[in-house]
N, C-alpha and C positions, 0 to 999 in steps of 0.2 A: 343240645347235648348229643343227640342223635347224631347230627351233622359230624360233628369232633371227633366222635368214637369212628364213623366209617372212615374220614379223611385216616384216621392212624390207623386203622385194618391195612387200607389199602397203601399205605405209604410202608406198612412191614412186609404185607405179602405182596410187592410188587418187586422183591429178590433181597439181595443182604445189603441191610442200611446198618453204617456205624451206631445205632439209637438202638435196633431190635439186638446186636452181639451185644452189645454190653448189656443190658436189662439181662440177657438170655445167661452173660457172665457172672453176674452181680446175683439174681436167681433162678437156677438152673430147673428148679422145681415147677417155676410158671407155665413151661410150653410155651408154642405158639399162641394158642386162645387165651391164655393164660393175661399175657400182655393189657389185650381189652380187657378183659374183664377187670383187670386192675386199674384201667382208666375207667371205666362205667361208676365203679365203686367211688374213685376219687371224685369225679363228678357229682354223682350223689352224696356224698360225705359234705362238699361245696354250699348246693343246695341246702341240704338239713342246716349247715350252720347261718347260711341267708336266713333263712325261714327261721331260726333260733332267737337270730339277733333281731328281725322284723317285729315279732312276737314280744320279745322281753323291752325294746326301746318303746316311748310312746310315739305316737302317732306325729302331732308335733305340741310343741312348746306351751305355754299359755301366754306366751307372744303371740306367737304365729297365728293361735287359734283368736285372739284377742284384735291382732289386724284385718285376719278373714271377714270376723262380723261387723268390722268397722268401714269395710270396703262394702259387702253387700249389704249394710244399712243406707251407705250412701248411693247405692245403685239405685235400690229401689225408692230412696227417696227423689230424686234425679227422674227417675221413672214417672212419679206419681207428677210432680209438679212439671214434667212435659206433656203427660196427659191432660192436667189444666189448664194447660196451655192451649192444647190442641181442641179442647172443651169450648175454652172462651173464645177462640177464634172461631168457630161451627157458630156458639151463639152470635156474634158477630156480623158473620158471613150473612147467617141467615133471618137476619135485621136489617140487611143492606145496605149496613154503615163502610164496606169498602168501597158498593158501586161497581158495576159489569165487570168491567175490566178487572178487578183483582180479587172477584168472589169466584165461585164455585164455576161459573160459565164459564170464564174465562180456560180450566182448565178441558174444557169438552174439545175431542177430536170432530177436527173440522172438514 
């Protein structure tokens, strides 16, 4: 918002643009600063009604909110049974039902 208001400061006060005489024709009462201050205002008039509508819409649907817990239920179930995974291959390994080559030795820097 900052950014916006300086580019049009500078794009009025950098000599006579066809955008600052008309505004200036249209109303004669704004002045120079005048201008910004009318874009600042509009800027934040923008804002408040963002924030208006963020506020009064919900958040999301009872869809949305319905697939969210149906994806990180399957996350973490995914999770849990790579963990037993990774469980029974430790007991496993450390049974010595793979044999040198494909237990735990096998992965030591040599």
């Amino acid at each position: 918002m900052v950014t916006n208001t300086l580019i049009i400061y500078l794009k009025l006060e950098s000599g006579s643009s066809p955008a600052k005489e008309d505004i200036l024709t249209l109303m004669p009462w704004l002045g120079e600063n005048g201008i910004i201050w009318v874009v600042v205002a509009l800027e934040h008039m923008v804002f408040m009604v963002k924030m208006a509508l963020r506020a009064a819409s919900s958040e999301s649907s009872a869809e949305v909110s319905t697939d969210q817990f149906r994806e990180e239920y399957f996350h973490l179930k995914r999770a849990d049974v790579e963990a037993g995974r990774a469980e029974d291959f430790s007991t496993l390994d450390e049974a010595g039902v793979f044999g040198a080559e494909l237990g735990s030795a096998s992965f030591a820097v040599k």
